[in-house]
N, C-alpha and C positions, 0 to 999 in steps of 0.2 A: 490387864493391869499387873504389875509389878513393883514392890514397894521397898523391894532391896537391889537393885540392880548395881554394876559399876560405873562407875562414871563415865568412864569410855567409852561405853554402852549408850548410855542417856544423851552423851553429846555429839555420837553417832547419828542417832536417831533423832533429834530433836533439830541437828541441822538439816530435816527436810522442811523444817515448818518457821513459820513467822510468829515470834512473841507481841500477844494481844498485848498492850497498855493500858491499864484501867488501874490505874493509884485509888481509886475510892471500893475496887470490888478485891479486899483481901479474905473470904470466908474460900475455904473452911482452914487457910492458914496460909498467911502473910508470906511466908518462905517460898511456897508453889506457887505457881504461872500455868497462864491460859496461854495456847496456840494455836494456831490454825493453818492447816497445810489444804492440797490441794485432795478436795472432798474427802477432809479428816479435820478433826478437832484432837487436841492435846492436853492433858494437864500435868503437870509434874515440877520436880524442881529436889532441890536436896531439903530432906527435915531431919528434923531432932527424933521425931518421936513417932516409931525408931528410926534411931539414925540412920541414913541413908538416902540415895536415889530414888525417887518414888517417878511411874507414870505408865499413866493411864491413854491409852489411844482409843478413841470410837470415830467408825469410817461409815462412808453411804454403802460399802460394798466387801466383800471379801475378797476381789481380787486389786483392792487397792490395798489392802494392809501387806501384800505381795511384795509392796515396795521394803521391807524389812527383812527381807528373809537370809540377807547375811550378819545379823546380830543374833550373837548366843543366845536365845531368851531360855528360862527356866519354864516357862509356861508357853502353853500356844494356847489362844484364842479363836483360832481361825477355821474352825470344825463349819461343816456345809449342816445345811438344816434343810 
């Protein structure tokens, strides 16, 4: 998860996935969007509060989040257990 990223960044990454449509499910803010790529789920979107790119990625696998690995991120998630 990442809740300041750059935009360029966000619509990098976000063009791997399909935006859910569901007008009646805005929690936990109307601004952010569900997606779903292949054996990954997405949430993110730009908010106010704080300003910014925010998203969130959870996958069936660690060597699917692979697909990412040429975006800057500030964090890494993807530690073996």
């Amino acid at each position: 998860m990442n809740t300041n990223i750059p935009h360029q960044h966000f619509e990098r990454v976000i063009g791997h996935f399909r935006k859910l449509e569901n007008p009646l499910w805005t929690w936990p803010d109307p601004r952010l969007s569900y997606y779903v790529g292949d054996r990954m789920l997405a949430f993110g979107g730009h908010s106010g509060d704080p300003p910014g790119w925010q998203l969130l990625i959870g996958a069936m696998d660690h060597e699917t989040l692979n697909t990412f690995d040429e975006v800057e991120w500030e964090w890494d998630s993807r530690t073996s257990r």
